[in-house]
C-alpha positions as MATLAB code, in Angstrom:
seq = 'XXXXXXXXXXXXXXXXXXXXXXXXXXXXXXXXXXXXXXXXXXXXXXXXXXXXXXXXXXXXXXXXXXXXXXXXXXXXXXXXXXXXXXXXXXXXXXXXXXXXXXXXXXXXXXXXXXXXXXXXXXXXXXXXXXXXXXXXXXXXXXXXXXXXXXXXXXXXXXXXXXXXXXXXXXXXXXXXXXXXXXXXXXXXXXXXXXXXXXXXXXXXXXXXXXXXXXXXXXXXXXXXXXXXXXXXXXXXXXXXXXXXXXXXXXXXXXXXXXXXXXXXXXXXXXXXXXXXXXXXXXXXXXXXXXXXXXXXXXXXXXXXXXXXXXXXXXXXXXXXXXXXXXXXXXXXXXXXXXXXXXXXXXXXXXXXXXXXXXXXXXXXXXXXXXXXXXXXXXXXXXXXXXXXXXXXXXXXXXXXXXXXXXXXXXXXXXXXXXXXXXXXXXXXXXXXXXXXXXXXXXXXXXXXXXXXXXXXXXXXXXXXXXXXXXXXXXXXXXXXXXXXXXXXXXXXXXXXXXXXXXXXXXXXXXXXXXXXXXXXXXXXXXXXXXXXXXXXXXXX';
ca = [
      -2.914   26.385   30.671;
      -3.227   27.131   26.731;
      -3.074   30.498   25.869;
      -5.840   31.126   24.031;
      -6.103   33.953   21.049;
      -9.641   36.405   20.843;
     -12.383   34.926   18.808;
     -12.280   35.200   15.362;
     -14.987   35.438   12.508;
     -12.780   34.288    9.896;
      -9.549   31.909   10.253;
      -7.741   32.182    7.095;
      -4.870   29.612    7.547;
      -2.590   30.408    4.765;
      -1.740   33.879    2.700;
      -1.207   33.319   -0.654;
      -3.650   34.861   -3.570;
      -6.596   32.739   -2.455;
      -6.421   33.708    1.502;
      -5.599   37.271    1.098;
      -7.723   37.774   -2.057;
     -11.068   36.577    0.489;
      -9.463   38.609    3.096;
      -9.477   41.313    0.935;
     -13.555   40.736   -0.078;
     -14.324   40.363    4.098;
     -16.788   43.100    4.576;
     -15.312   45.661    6.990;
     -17.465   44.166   10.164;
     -16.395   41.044    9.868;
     -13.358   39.559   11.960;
     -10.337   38.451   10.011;
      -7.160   36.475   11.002;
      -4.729   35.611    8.933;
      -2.113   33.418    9.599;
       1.390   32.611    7.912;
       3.940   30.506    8.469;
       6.883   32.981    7.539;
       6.656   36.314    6.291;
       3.208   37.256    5.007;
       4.324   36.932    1.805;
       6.091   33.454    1.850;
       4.196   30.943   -0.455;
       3.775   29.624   -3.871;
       2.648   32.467   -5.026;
       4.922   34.280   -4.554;
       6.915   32.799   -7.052;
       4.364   32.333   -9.551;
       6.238   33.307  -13.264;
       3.898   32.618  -16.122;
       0.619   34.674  -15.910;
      -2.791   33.940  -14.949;
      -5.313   32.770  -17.744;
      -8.628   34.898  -18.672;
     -10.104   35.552  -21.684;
      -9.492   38.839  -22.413;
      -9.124   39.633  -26.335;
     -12.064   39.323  -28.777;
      -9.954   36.762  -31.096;
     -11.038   34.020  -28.030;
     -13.948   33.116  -26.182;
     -14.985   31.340  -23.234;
     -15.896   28.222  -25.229;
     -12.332   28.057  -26.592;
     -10.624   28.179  -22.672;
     -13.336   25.811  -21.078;
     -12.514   23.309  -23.843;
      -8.623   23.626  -23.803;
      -9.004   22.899  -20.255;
     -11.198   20.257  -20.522;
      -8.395   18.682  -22.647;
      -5.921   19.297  -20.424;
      -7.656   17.710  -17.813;
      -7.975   14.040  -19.264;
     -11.497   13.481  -18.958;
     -11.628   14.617  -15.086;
     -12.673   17.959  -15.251;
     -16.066   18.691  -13.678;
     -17.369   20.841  -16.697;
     -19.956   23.120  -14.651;
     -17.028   24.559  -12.553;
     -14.216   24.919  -15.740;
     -17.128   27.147  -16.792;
     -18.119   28.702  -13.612;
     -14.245   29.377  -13.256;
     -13.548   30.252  -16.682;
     -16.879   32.905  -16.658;
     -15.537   34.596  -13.607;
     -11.755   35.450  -15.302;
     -11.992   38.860  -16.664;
     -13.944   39.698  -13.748;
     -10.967   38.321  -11.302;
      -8.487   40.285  -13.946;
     -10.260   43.467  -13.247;
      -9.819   43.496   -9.718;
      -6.534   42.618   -9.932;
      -6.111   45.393  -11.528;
      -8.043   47.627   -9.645;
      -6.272   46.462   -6.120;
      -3.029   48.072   -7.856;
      -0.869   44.805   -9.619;
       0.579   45.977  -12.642;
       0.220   43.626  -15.416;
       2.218   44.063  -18.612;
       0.207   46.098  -21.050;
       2.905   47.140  -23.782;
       2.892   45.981  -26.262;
      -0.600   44.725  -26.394;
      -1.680   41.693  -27.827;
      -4.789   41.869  -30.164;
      -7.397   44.094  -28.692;
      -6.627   43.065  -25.190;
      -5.306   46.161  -22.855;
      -3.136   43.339  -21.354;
      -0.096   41.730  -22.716;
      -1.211   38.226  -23.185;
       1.249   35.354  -23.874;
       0.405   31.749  -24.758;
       1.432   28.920  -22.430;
       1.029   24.788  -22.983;
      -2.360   23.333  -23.549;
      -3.950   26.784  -24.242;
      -5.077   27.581  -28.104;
      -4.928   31.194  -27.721;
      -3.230   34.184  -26.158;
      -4.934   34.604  -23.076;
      -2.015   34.433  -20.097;
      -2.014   38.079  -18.435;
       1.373   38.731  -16.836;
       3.617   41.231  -15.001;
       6.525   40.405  -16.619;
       7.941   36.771  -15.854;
       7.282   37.592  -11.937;
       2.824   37.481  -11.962;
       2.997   36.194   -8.371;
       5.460   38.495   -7.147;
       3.409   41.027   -8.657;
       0.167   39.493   -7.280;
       1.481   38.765   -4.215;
       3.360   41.678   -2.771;
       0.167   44.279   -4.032;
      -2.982   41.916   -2.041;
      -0.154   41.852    1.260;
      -0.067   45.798    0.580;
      -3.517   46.030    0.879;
      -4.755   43.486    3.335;
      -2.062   44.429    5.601;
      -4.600   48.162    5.612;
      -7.023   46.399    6.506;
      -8.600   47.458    9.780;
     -10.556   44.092   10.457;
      -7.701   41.774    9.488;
      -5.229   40.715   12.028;
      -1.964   39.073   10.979;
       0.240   36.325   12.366;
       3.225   35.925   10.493;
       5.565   33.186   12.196;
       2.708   30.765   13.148;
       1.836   27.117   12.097;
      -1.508   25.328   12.190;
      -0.939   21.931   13.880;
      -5.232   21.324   13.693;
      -8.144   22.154   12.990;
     -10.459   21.631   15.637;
     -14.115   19.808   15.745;
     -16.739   19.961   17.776;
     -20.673   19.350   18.519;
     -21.966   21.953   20.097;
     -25.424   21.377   21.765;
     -26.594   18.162   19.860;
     -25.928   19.983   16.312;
     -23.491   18.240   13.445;
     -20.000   19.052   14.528;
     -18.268   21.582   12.899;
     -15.230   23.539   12.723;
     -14.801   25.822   15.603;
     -10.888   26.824   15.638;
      -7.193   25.804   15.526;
      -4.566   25.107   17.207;
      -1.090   27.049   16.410;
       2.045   27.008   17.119;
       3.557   30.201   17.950;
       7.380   30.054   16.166;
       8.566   32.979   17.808;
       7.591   31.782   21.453;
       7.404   27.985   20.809;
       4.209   27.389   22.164;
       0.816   26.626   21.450;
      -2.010   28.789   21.256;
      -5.844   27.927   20.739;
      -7.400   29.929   18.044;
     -10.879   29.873   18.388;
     -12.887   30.946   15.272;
     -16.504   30.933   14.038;
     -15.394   29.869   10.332;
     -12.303   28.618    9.011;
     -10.608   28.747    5.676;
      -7.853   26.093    4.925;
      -5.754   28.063    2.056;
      -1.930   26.281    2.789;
      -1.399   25.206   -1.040;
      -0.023   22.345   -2.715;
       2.328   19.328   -0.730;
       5.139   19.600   -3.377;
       8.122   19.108   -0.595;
       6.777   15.693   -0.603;
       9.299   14.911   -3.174;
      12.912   15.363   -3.205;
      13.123   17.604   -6.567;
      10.624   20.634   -6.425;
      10.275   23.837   -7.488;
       7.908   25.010   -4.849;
       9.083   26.947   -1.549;
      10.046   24.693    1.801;
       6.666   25.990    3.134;
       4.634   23.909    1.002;
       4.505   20.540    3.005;
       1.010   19.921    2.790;
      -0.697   21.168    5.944;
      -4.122   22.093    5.226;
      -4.971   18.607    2.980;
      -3.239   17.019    6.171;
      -5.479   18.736    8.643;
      -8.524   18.048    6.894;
      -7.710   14.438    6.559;
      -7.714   14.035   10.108;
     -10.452   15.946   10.849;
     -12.715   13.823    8.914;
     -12.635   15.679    4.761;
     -12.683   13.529    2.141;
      -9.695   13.754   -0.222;
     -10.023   13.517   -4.097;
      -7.272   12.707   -7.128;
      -3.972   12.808   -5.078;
      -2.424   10.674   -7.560;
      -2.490   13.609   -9.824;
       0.773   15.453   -9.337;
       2.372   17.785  -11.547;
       5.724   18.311  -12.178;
       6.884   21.210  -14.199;
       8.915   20.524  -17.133;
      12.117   22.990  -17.039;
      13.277   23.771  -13.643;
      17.149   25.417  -13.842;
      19.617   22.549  -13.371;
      22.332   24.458  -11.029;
      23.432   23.349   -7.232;
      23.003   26.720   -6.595;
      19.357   27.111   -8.164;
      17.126   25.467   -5.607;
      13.756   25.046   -6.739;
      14.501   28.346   -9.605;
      11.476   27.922  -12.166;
      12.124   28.224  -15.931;
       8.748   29.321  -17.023;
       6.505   28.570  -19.261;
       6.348   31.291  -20.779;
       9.845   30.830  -22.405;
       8.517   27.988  -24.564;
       4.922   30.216  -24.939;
       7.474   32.800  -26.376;
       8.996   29.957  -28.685;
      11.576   28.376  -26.563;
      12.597   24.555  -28.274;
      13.513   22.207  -25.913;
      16.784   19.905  -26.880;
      18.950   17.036  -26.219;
      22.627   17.451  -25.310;
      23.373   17.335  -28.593;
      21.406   19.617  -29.808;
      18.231   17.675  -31.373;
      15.212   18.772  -31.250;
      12.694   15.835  -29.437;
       9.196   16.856  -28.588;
       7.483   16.965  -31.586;
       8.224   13.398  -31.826;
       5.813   13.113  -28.525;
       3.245   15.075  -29.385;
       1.995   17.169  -32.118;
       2.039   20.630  -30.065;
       5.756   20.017  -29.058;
       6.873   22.456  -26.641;
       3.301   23.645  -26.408;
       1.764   20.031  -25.247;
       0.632   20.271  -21.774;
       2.838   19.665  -18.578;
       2.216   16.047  -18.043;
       3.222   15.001  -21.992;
       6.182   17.591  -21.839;
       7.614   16.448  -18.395;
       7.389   12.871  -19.648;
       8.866   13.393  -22.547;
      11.739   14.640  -20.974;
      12.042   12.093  -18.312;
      12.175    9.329  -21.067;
      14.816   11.312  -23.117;
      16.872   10.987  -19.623;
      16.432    7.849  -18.844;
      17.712    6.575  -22.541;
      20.547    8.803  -22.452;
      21.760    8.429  -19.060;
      21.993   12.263  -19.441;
      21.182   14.980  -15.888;
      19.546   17.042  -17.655;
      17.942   18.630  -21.154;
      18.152   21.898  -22.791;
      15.535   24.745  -23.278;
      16.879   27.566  -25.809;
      15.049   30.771  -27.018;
      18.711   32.302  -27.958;
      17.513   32.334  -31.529;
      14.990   35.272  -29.950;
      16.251   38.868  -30.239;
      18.551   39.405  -27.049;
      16.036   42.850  -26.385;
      13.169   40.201  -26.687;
      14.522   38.036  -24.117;
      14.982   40.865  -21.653;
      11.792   42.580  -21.869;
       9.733   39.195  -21.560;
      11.881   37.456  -19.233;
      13.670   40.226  -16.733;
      13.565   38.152  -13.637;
      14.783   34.904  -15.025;
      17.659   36.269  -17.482;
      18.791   38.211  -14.157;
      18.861   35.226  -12.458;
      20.647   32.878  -14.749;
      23.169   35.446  -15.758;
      23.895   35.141  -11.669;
      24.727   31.438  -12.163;
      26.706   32.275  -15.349;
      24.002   31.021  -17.763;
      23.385   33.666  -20.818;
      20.248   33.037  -22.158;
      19.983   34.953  -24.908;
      22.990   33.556  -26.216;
      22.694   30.005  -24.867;
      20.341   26.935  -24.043;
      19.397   26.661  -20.275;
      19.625   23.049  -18.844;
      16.710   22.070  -17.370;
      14.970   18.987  -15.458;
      11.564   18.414  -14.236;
      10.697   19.176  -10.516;
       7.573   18.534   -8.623;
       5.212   21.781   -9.076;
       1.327   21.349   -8.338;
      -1.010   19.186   -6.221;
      -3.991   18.747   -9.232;
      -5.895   17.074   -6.434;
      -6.934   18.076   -2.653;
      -9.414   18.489   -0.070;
     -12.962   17.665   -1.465;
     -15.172   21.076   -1.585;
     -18.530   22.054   -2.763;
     -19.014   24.953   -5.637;
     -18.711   27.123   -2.882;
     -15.297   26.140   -1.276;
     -17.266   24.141    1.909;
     -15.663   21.073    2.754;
     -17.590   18.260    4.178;
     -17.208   20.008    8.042;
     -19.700   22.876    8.366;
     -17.915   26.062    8.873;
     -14.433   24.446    7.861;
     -13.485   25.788    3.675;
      -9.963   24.697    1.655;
      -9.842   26.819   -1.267;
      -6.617   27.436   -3.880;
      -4.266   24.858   -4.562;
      -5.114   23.037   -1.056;
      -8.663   22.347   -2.356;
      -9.814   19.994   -5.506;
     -12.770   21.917   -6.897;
     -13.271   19.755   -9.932;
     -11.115   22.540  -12.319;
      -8.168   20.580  -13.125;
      -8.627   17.050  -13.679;
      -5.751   14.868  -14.252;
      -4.174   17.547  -15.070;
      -3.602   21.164  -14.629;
      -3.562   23.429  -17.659;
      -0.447   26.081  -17.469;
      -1.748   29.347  -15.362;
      -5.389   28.209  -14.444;
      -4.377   28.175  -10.901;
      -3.818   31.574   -9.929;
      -7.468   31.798  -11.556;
      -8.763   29.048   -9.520;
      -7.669   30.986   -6.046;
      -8.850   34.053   -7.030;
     -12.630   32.775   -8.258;
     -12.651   30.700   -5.290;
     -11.584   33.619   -2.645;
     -15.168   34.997   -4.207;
     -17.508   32.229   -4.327;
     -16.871   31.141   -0.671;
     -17.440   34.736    0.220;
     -21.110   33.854    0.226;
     -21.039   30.820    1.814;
     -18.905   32.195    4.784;
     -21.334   34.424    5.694;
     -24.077   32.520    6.243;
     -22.044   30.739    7.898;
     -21.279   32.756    9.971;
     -25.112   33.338   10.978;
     -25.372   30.107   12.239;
     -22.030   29.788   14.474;
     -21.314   30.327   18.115;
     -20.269   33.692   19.243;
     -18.444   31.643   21.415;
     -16.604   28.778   19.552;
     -14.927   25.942   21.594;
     -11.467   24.741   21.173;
     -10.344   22.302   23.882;
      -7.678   22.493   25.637;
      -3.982   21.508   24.274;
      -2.971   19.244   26.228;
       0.969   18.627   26.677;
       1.418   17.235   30.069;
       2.712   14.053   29.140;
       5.273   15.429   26.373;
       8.536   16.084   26.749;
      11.643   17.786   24.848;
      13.039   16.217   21.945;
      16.907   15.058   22.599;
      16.772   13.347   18.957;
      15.705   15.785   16.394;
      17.578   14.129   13.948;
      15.088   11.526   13.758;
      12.572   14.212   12.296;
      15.761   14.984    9.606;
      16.824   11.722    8.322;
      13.258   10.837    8.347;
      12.148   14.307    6.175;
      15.197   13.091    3.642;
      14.039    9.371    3.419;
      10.216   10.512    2.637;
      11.202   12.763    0.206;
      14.096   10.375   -1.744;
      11.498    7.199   -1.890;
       9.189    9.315   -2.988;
      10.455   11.223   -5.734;
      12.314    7.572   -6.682;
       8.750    5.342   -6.540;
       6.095    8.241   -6.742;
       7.157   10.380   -9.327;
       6.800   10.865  -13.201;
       6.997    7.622  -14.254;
       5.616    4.823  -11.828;
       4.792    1.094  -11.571;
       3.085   -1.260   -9.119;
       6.270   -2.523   -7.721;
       7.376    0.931   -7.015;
       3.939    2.074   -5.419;
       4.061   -1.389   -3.283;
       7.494   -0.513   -2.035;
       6.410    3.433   -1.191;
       3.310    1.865    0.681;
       5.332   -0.167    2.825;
       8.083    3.151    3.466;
       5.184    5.153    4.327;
       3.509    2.891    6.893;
       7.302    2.454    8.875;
       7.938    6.054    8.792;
       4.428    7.033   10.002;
       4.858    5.052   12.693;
       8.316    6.198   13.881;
       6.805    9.928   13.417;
       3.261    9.189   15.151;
       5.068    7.640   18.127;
       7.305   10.786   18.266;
       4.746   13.511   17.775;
       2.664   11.629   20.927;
       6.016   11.974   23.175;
       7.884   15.411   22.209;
       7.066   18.740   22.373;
       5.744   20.039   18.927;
       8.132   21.751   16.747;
       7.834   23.079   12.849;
      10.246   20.949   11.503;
       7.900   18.166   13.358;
       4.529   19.549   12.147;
       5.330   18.963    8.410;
       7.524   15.801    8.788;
       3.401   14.779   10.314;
       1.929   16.211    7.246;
       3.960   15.244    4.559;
       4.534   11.585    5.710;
      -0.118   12.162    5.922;
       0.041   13.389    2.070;
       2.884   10.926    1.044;
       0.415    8.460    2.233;
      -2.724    9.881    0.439;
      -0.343    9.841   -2.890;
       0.438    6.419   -2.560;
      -2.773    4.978   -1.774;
      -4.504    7.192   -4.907;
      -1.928    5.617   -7.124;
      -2.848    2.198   -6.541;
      -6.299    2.791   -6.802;
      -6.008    4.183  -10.333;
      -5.200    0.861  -12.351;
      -4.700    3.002  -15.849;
      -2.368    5.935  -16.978;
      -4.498    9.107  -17.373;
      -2.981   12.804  -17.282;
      -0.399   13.223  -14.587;
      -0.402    9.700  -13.525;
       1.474    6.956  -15.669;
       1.826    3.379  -14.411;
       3.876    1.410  -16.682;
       1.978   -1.831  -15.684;
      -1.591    0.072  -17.065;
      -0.088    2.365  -20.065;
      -3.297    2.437  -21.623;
      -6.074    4.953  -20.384;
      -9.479    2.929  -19.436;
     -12.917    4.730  -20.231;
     -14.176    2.885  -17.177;
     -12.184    4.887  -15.255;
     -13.317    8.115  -15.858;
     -13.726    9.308  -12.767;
     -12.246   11.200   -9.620;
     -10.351    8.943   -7.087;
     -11.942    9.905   -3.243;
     -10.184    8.967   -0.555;
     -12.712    8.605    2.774;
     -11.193    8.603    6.343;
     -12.286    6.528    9.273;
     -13.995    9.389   11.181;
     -16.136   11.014    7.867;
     -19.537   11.732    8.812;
     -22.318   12.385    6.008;
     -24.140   15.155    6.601;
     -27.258   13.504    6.034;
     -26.499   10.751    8.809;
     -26.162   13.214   11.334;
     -29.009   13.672   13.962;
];
């Protein structure tokens, strides 16, 4: 017999800034539940360094930020929602503010009554931070207040395996619930819910070198691929320039801030080598930067690069960069008197799970917004600290849409059943292990910065054996976590792959050496449909 949770208004499956900041917007009568794999406050951002990007001083304007990410974006961008997005930043500042985070505000910058920094791909100051910890910042005050909330209930220690589907009295199916998996008592529960909001984040543990936490395996963009969502751009990943090169510094972000704040990035002998890529240098956008450095690697042989800002005042460097000087002093780096060795690492999922302007995906009642959604902002590329924005606008706009949603649903949602009668426990979980290294070594070998249609060809055919082995072992073991985003990542590895071939041209994140050249023709977003998509308008 499943246990089976109370009904829910609102399923929020994931509690970074996108699901708390709509948990946070809920009106007061309406049912909340949020759920989290870890602690509440376990996610990407979390560890968010850089800032969040608004305009905010009268020196820029909203033209200036929609076209800068238009840029950054390669051509992808769909225009109406940069500007939607970009309209809605101060606002989203403002009640930041107002919820209690604590952005930087001396000294200010212009006639902002924010510190503003400048990050890659943007022409102006217009990065708000707290310090070089925003999503700490961020983070820690929304769990503060949603966890006052009288209307919100909180599972910490919970994974989503599904989402669930259903037709309910001859209607179009729609979402009506999710199954969990309770961590603490290893089982299964059915959470029944008259909306649900997919906000998991990005599928960066796909590849071996990231600098995102182990909880980001890709579970909403999984979900919604099997429960019938269209999934856009995949093939669009971005990996951050400078993560810390250490043993000891797993997944520790060098932000971008540090070459905002005029950090030069150099070879191990001390040359200087991105202005001979690009024009803005250290300021060029991710994809350009990380490539840059990926080639410099590859001729050298060498493990790493160098970032330096020691030519900064030391009392500069501390006041901008607290957390991260902290934290390399702890691995014996000095930065204020020495260059930092960096490498690139996996970072942010630029595509996602297809949603309208309002954060809908293409199952009534079911939403994906943040970094598990592609909205149409980023493109082929993601310009530095539009992300945080993204959740935050997003957490807003669905608001609307939820409830009227919400008008139409059930009181009494359906979720069948689980059904584990023919399942037994696992006596070889290290199966799911070696299987979790494999993905994520192939991948980061034949996926990553630099690809080619050999390398894609020999993914494909990696993906295809390992979903097999992990298919046949989800339908005859007990569900476990370690299980549950082996299934999802080898789901997203998949959706990578099968992008990347489709895109026969290099454009923003994605470079194919056998198509170097970017091909007007192919100006548009790459949609993945699954077998069991239904069209709205087909259905009776």
């Amino acid at each position: 017999m499943t246990d089976t949770l109370p009904t829910t208004d609102v399923l929020i499956i994931g509690s970074g800034a996108a699901g708390l900041s709509l948990a946070l917007r809920l009106p007061e009568q309406v049912r909340c539940t949020v759920v989290s794999k870890r602690e509440l406050v376990e996610g990407n951002t979390l560890y968010a360094q850089g800032g969040i990007s608004a305009v905010l001083d009268s020196s820029d304007s909203l033209e200036s930020h929609v076209r800068d990410t238009l840029k950054a974006g390669g051509g992808l961008c769909q225009e109406d929602v940069v500007r939607t997005v970009v309209k809605r930043g101060p606002a989203a500042i403002r009640w930041l503010a107002e919820q209690g985070v604590a952005f930087t505000q001396e000294p200010p910058t212009g006639d902002s009554e924010f510190h503003l920094t400048r990050e890659g791909g943007h022409s102006h100051r217009r990065v708000v931070h707290a310090a070089d910890a925003t999503g700490r910042a961020v983070e820690t005050t929304l769990v503060e207040q949603v966890r006052q909330r009288s209307n919100v209930t909180i599972l910490e220690h919970h994974i989503a395996v599904d989402v669930t589907r259903v037709r309910e009295r001859g209607r179009e199916p729609r979402c009506t619930g999710a199954y969990l998996l309770d961590l603490q008592r290893d089982r299964v529960v059915a959470a029944p819910a008259r909306t649900v909001v997919l906000a998991t984040g990005g599928a960066a543990k796909v590849y071996l070198y990231t600098s995102n936490p182990d909880v980001a395996t890709g579970d909403g963009i999984a979900m919604a691929w099997r429960a019938g969502c269209r999934i856009v751009n995949m093939e669009f990943i971005q990996f951050h320039p400078t993560c810390l090169y250490h043993p000891q510094a797993k997944s520790f972000l060098i932000s971008e801030a540090v070459r905002g704040e005029g950090g030069r990035l150099l070879l191990p002998d001390g040359t200087r080598f991105m202005p001979r890529f690009d024009e803005r240098a250290e300021l060029a956008p991710r994809d350009i930067v990380a490539r840059a450095i990926d080639h410099e690697m590859k001729r050298l042989g060498t493990d790493c690069v160098y970032l330096d800002i020691s030519h900064k005042p030391a009392a500069f460097v501390e006041e901008h960069f607290p957390t991260i000087h902290a934290r390399c002093l702890e691995l014996g780096f000095d930065m204020r008197k020495e260059p930092l060795p960096v490498v690139p690492a996996a970072h942010y999922t630029c595509g996602g799970v297809r949603v309208d302007t309002h954060g809908e995906t293409d199952i009534p009642g079911l939403f994906a917004i943040g970094e598990t959604a592609y909205t149409g902002l980023h493109g082929a590329n993601r310009m530095a600290s539009n992300s945080l924005l993204e959740c935050l606008v997003y957490g807003e706009l669905a608001l609307e849409r939820i409830l009227q949603r919400l008008d139409e649903a059930d009181d009494a949602p359906r979720v069948p059943a689980w059904d584990e009668s023919r399942v037994t426990d696992s006596d070889e979980e290290v199966v799911v292990s070696h299987n979790w290294e494999e993905l994520r070594r192939f991948m980061w070998d034949y996926v990553g910065i630099v690809r080619s249609n050999k390398r894609l060809a020999r993914a494909r055919r990696r993906v295809d054996l390992l979903r097999h082995e992990i298919d046949e072992y989800y339908g005859n073991f007990r569900v476990s976590n370690d299980l549950l985003e082996l299934r999802n990542l080898v789901e997203v590895a998949d959706l990578i792959v099968q992008s990347a071939l489709r895109r026969r041209e290099s454009r923003g994140l994605h470079y194919n050496i056998d198509f170097p050249e970017t091909d007007p023709n192919q100006a548009h977003p790459t949609v993945l449909i699954p077998d069991n998509y239904v069209p709205r308008s087909s259905v009776d």
